[in-house]
C-alpha positions in Angstrom: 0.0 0.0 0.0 1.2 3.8 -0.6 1.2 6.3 1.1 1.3 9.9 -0.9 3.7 12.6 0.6 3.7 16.1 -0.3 5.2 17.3 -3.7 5.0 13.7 -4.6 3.3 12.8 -8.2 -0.1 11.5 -8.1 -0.1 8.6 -10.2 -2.8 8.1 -12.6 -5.7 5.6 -12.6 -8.8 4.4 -14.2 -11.8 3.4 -12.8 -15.6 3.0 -12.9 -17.8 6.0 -11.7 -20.9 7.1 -11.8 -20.4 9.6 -14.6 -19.0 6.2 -17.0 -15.3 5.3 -17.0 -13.0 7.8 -15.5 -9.4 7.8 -16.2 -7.8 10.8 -13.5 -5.3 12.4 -15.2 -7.9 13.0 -18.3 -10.5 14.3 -15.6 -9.0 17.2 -13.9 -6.4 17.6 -17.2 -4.7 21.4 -16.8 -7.4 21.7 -13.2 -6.5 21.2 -10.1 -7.9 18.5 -8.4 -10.0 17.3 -5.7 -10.5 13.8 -4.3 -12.2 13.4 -1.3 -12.4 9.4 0.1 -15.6 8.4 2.0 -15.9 5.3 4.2 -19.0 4.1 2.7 -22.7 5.0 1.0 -25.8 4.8 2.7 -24.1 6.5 5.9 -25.5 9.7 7.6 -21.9 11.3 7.6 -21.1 10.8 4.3 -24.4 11.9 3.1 -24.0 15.2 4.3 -20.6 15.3 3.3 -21.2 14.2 -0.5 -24.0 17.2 -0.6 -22.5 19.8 1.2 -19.7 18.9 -1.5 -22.6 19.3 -3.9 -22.9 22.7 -2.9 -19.6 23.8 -3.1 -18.6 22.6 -6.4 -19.5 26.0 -8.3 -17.1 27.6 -5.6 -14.4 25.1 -6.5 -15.3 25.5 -10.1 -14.2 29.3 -9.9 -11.0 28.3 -8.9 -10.8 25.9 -11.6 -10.7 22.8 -9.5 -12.9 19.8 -10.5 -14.0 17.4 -7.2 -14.5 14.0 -7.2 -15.4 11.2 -4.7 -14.4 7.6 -4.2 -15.8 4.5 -2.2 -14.9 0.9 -1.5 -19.1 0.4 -3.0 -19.7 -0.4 -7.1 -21.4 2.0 -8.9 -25.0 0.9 -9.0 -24.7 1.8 -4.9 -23.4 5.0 -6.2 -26.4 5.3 -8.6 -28.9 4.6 -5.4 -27.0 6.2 -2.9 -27.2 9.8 -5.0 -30.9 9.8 -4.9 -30.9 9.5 -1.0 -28.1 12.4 -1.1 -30.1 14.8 -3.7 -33.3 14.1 -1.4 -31.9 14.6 2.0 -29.4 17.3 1.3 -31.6 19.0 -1.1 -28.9 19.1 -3.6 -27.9 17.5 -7.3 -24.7 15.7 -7.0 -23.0 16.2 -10.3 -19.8 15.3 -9.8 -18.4 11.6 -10.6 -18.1 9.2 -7.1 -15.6 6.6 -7.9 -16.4 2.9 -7.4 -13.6 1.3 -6.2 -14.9 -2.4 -5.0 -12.0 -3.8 -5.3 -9.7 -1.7 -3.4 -7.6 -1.0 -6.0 -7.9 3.0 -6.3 -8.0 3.3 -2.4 -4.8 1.0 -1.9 -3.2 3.0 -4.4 -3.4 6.3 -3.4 -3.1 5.0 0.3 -6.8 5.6 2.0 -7.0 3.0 3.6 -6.0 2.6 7.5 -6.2 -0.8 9.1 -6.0 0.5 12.5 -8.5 3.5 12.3 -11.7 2.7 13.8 -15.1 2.5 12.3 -13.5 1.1 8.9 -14.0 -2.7 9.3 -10.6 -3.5 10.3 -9.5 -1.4 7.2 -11.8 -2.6 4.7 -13.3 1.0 4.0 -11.4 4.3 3.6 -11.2 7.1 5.7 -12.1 10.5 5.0 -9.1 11.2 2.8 -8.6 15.0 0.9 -6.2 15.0 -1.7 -5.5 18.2 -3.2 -3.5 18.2 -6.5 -2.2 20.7 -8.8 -2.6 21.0 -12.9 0.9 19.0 -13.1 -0.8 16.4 -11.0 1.5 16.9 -8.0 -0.1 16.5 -3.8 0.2 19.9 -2.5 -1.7 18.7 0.3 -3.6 16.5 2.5 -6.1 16.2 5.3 -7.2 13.1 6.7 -10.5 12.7 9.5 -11.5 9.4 11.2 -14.8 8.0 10.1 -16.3 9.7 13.0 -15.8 13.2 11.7 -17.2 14.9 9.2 -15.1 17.5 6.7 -15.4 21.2 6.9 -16.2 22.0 3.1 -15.2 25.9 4.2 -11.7 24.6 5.0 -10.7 22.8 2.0 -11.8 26.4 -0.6 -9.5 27.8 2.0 -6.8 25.2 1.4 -7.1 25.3 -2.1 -7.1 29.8 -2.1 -4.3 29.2 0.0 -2.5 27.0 -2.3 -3.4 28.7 -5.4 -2.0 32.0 -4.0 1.5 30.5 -2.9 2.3 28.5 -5.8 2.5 31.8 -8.0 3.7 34.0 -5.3 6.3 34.6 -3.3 3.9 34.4 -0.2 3.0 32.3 2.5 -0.7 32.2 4.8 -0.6 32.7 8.4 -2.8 30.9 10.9 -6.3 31.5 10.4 -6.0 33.2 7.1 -8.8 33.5 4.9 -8.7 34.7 0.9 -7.8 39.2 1.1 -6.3 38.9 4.7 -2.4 40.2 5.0 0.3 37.4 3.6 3.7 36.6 4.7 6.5 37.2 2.5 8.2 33.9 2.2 12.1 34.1 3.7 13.8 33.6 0.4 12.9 37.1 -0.5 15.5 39.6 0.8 14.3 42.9 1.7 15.5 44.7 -1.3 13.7 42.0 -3.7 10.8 42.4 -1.3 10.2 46.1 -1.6 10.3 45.7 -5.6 7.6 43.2 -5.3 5.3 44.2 -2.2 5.8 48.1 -1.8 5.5 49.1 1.2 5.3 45.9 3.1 5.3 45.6 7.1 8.0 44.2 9.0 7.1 42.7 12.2 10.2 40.9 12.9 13.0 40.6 10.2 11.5 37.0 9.7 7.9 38.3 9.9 7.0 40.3 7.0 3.5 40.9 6.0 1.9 42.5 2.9 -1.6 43.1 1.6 -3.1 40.2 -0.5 -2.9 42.1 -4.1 -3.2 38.4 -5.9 -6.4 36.7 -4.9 -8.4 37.7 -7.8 -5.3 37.0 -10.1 -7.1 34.5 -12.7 -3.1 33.3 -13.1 -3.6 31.8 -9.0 -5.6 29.4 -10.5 -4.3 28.1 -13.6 
């Protein structure tokens, strides 16, 4: 089994879905990416989860990142499952949920845990996020238990975050959210720093700050 480390390349794979065969790398192509790993259908977590996902896609979609889900359940679940999700959550799930019965996808990209609870002595996944870049690189992960359900606000604020340091010489503080101050990354000297953030803050000389000029840069996201 792998386990993906960041900066690592995502490797691709091919799958059924319930959007008809899904090969990754043709998927999210020059997007970034989204995969999000869900124990099981027919669960209450994972109900809410695949709808409030539901909802957010348009907000992922302006950042030109395409989601996707996976499960250890074939595709004619899938197929069932969505009507329950579209009914409960009062949403239309348009995105493609992988079916991955055979483990193959979820041993692959590492989501599953043997020891983790509530996965059947590792027969379902956890609650993996992958998020991946146009070159197909992992710029990040989260990973939740079973038990706990994601926080759709925090992954757009991953991906802002990671959109806007990947082109820029910048870096987000704790808490930041998308047109709060930046941190100017150490590798910029101060001369270099005043050429590229005009009258930026200094803190400490390891804590610079400047306003977030970039967000609405269309080249963040491409």
């Amino acid at each position: 089994m792998a386990f993906l480390r960041i900066g690592d390349t995502v490797p691709n794979f091919q799958a059924e879905s319930t959007a008809g065969d899904f090969d990754f790398y043709s998927f999210h192509a020059d997007s970034w990416a989204i995969i999000c790993s869900h124990p099981a259908d027919f669960t209450p977590v994972c109900t809410t989860e695949l709808g409030t996902l539901s909802k957010y896609q348009p907000e992922f979609e302006k950042r030109n990142t395409k989601v996707c889900a996976i499960s250890v359940d074939p595709v004619d679940s899938h197929n069932n499952w969505i009507l329950d999700i579209n009914e409960t959550q009062n949403t239309e799930v348009k995105y493609p949920i992988i079916a991955d019965p055979e483990r193959k996808v979820a041993n692959l990209l590492g989501m599953i845990h043997p020891n983790a609870e509530d996965t059947n002595a590792g027969k379902l996944t956890v609650r993996t996020v992958f998020f991946i870049s146009p070159d197909n690189k992992l710029k990040a992960q989260i990973v939740y238990p079973a038990s706990t359900g994601r926080n759709f606000d925090e992954l757009v604020r991953v991906i802002d975050s990671l959109q806007l340091t990947v082109y820029n010489k910048v870096a987000t503080p704790a808490n930041w959210n998308k047109g709060d101050k930046v941190v100017i990354v150490p590798s910029v000297n101060n001369e270099d720093a005043e050429n590229l953030f005009p009258g930026y803050e200094t803190v400490k000389p390891y804590l610079r700050l400047t306003e977030d000029t970039f967000s609405n840069n269309d080249n963040n996201s491409n």
